[in-house]
C-alpha positions in Angstrom: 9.1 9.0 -0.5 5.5 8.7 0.2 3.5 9.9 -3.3 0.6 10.9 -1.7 -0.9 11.3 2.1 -4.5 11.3 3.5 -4.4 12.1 7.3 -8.2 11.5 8.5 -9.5 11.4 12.3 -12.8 9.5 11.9 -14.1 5.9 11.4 -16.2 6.7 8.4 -13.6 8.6 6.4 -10.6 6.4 7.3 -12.6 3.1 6.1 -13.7 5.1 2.5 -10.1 6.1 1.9 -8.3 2.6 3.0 -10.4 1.0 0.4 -10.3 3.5 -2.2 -6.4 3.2 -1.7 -6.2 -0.4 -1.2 -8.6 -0.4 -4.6 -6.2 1.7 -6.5 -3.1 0.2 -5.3 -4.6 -3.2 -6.4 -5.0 -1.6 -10.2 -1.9 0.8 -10.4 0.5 -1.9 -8.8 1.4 0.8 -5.6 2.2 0.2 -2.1 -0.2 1.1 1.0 0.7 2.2 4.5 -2.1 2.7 7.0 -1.4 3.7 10.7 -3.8 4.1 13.5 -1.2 5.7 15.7 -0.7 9.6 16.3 3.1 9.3 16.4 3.1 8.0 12.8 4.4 10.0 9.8 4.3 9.1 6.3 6.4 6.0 5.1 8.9 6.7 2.5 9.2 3.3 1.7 5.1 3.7 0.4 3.4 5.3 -2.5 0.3 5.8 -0.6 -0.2 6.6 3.3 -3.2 7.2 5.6 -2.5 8.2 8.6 -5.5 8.4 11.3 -5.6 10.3 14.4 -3.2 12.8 13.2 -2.0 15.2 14.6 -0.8 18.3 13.8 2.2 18.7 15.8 3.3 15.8 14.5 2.3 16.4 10.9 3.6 19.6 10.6 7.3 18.4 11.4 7.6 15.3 9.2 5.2 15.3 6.3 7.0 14.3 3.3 5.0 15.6 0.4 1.7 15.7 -0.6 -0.9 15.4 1.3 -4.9 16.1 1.6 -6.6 16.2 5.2 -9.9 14.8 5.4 -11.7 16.7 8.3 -15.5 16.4 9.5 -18.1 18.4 11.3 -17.5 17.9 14.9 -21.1 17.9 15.6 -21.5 14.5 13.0 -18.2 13.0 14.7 -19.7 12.3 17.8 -23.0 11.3 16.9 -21.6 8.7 14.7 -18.9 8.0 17.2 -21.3 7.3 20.1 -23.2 4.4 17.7 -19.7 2.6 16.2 -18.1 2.6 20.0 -21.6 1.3 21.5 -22.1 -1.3 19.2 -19.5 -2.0 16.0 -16.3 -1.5 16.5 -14.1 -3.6 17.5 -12.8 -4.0 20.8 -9.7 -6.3 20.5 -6.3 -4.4 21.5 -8.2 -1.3 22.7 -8.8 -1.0 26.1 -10.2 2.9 26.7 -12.6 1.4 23.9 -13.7 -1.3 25.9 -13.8 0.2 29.1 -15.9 2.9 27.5 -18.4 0.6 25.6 -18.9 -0.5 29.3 -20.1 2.6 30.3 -22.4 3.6 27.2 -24.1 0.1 27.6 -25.4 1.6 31.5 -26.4 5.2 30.4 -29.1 6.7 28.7 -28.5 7.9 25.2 -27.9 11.8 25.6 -25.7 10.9 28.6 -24.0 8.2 26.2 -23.8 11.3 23.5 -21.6 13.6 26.7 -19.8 10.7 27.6 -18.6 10.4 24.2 -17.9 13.9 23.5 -15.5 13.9 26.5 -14.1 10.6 25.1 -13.2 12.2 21.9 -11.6 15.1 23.4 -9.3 12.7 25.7 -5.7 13.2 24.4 -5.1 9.6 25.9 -7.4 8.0 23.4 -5.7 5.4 22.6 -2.2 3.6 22.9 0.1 6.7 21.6 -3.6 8.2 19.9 -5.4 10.8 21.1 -9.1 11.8 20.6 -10.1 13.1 16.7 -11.9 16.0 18.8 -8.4 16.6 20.7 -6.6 16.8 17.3 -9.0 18.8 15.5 -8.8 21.3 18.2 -5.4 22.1 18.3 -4.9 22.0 14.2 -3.3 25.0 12.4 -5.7 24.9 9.6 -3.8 28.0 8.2 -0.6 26.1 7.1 -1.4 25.5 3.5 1.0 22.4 3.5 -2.6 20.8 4.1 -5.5 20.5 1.8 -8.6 20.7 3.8 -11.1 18.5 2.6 -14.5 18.0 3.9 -15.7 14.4 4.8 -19.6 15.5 3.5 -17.7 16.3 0.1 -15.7 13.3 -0.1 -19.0 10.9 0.1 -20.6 12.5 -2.6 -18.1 11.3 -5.0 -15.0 9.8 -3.6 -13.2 8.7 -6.7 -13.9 12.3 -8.1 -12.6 14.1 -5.5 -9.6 12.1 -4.8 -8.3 11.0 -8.3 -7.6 14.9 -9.9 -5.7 15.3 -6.5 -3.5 11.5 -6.7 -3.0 12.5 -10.4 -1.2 15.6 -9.5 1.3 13.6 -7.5 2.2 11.3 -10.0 4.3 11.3 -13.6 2.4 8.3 -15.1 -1.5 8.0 -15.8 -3.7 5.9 -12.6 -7.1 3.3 -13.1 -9.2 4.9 -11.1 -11.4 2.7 -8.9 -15.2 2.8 -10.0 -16.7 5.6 -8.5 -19.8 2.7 -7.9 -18.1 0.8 -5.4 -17.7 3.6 -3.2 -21.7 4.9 -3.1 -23.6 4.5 0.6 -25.7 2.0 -1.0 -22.2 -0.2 -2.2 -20.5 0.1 0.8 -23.2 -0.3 3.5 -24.7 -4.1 1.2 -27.7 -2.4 -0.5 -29.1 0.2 2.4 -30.6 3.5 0.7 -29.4 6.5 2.7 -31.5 6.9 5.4 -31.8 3.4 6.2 -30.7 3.0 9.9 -28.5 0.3 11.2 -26.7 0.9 14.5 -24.8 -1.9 14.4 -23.4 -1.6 11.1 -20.1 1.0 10.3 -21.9 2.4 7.6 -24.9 2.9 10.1 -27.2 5.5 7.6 -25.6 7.8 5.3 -27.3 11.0 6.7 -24.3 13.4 6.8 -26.3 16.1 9.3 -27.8 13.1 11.8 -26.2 14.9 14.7 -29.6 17.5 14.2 -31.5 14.5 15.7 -29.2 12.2 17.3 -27.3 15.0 19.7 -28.6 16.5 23.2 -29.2 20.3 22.8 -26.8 21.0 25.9 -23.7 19.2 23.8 -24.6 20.6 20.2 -24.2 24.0 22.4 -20.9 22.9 23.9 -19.1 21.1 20.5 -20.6 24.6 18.9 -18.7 27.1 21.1 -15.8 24.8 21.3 -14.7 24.4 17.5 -16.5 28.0 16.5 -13.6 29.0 14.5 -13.4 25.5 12.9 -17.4 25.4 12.5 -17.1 29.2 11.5 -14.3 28.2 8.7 -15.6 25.0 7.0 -19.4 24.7 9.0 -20.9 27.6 9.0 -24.8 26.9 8.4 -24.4 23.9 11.5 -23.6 27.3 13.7 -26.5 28.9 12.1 -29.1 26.1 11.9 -27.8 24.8 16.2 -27.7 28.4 17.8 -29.5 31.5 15.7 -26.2 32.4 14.4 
């Protein structure tokens, strides 16, 4: 049975926690599993699993044990998703994604900003995978068989907030990974936060860019859509976007 689960819905988060896991499975001698696909549950066979694009109806059925679920502001999701699917991520056995890279490369960037909003929300994201926005939405985040934690908490100190959590699952002592190989500045080849490059995956570091990157007409619509979400784990993005 899988040890311990991360379920994540977001380029940034999933990259951090496959090579924090891939780190410590290197030093601890423990098996990884990483799935892209929404139908995906936990591998028994695996001391580790991350599982992105979850879902929660699928979660909730077959999760075997432990598990932590990384969440982020929807507001930041699709500004950062708008840069990586115009420019850095990869293509290569993803259709929607190339199809829709097509269409960001002819629009302006607010209209690139809505198209990518309505991208996210698309259940058919993806070959069984549906959109981070389309799984956030419809996520019980009162079933306490999932530890919500917040993506802008995670990059402050990703071995921190991970280890006390692994440790918890486990009868024997880990290595923890060094908590300086997973800093903006490691990860991104020497950028300081605030550095922009659009074309890279680790494009600035600036966890509230969304404040200057989004059109006012689609922080308005992600605002009323995930309220309760935004309400829950957000609360100064409703106050800081709208009045309150």
């Amino acid at each position: 049975m899988a040890n311990f689960t991360i379920l994540t819905h977001h380029k940034c988060a999933t990259q951090m926690c496959r090579l924090f896991f891939v780190d410590l499975a290197t030093r601890n001698g423990l098996t990884v599993q990483h799935s892209h696909l929404s139908t995906a549950t936990a591998s028994v066979e695996h001391d580790l699993s991350l599982l992105t694009n979850a879902t929660y109806e699928v979660q909730s059925q077959a999760h075997p044990g432990r598990c932590v679920h990384v969440i982020r502001n929807p507001l930041s999701i699709v500004a950062s998703a708008y840069f990586s699917h115009r420019y850095s991520h990869p293509t290569e056995y993803w259709p929607e994604l190339a199809a829709q890279r097509d269409r960001l490369a002819g629009v302006s960037q607010a209209d690139g900003m809505r198209a990518t909003m309505d991208f996210l929300e698309a259940e058919a994201f993806g070959w069984n995978t549906v959109g981070p926005l389309y799984a956030l939405s419809r996520w019980d985040f009162d079933d306490p068989t999932f530890e919500v934690l917040c993506m802008e908490d995670l990059v402050s100190d990703v071995v921190g907030h991970l280890m006390p959590r692994l440790e918890a699952g486990f009868e024997t002592p880990l290595v923890a990974p060094r908590a300086a190989d997973f800093t903006f500045e490691a990860l991104s080849g020497g950028r300081s936060k605030g550095s922009e490059n659009v074309r890279s995956h680790y494009r600035s570091g600036v966890v509230d860019s969304w404040r200057t990157d989004l059109p006012q007409d689609v922080i308005d619509r992600l605002c009323d859509t995930y309220r309760p979400l935004l309400q829950r784990f957000y609360p100064d993005t409703l106050l800081n976007a709208q009045g309150g």
